[in-house]
C-alpha positions in Angstrom: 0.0 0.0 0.0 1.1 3.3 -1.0 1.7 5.9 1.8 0.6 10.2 1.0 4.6 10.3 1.1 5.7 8.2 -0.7 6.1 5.3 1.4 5.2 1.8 1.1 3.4 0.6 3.8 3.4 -3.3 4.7 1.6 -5.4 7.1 1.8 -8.6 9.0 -0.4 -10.9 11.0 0.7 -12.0 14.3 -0.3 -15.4 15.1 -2.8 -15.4 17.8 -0.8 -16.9 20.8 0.8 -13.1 20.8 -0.5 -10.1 22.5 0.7 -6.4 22.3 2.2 -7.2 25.3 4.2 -10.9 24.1 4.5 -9.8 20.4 8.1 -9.3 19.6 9.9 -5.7 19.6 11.4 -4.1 16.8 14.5 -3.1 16.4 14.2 -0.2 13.6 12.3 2.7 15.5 10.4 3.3 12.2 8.5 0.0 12.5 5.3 0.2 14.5 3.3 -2.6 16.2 -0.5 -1.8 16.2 -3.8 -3.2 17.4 -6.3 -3.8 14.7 -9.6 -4.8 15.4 -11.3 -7.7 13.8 -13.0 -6.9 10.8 -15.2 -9.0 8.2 -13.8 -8.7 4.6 -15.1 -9.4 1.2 -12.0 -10.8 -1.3 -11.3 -11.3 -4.8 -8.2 -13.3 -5.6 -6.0 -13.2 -9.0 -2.6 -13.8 -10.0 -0.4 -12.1 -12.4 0.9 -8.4 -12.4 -1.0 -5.3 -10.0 -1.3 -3.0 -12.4 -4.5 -0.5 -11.8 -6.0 -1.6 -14.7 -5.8 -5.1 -13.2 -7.0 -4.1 -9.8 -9.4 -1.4 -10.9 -10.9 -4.7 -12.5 -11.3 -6.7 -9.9 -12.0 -4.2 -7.6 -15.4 -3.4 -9.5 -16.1 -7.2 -10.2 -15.5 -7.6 -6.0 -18.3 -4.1 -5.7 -20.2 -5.8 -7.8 -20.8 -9.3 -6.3 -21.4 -7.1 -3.1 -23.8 -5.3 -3.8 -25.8 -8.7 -5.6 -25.4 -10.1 -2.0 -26.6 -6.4 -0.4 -23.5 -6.0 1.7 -22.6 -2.7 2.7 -18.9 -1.8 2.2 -17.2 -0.1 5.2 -13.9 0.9 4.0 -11.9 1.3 0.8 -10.6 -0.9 -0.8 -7.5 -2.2 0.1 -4.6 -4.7 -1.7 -2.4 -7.5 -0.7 0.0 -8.9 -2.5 1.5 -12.1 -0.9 5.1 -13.2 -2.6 7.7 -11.9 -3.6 8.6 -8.8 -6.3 10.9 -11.5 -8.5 8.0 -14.5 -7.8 7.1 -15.6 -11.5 3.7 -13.6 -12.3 1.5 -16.7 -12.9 2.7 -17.9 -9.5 1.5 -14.8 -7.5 -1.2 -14.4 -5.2 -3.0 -11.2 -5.1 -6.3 -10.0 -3.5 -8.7 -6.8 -3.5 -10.1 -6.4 -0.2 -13.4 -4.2 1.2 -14.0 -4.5 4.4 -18.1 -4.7 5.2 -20.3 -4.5 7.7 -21.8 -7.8 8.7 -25.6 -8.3 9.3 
């Protein structure tokens, strides 16, 4: 995810044994552990490249199928990209995410 400057911003999941308290420390101050609460999302998955045509795409084929089901969105949408920058493209996992509010 892109940052206002510039920045890329990444984020991992911590298995749930941790806590904010047991979750290791990092050691580069620019790295920040937060707290997110649990949220319901709505996913499409493709491979290949993450162009914006590509995810602009899937993002209205994932709007789409949301609103057939009448869930309301509660966030933008977001995208993950799970391997590596040299992984070969037919190989990568992608998603577009929207978080929703469940009923």
């Amino acid at each position: 995810m892109q940052q206002d400057d510039g920045k890329r911003c990444v984020q991992f999941t911590m298995p749930s044994k941790y806590t904010m308290e047991t979750s290791p420390k990092p050691n580069n101050p620019e790295v920040e552990i937060v707290e997110v609460r649990a949220q319901n999302y709505d996913i499409i998955k493709f491979s290949g490249f993450t162009g914006s045509d590509k995810v602009d795409k899937k993002t209205q084929e994932l709007r789409n199928w949301m609103q057939s089901k009448h869930l309301t969105p509660t966030g933008e949408p977001e995208l993950a990209r799970y391997d590596e920058p040299w992984a070969l493209p037919f190989l990568r996992r992608n998603e577009v995410m929207i978080a929703y509010e469940q009923k």
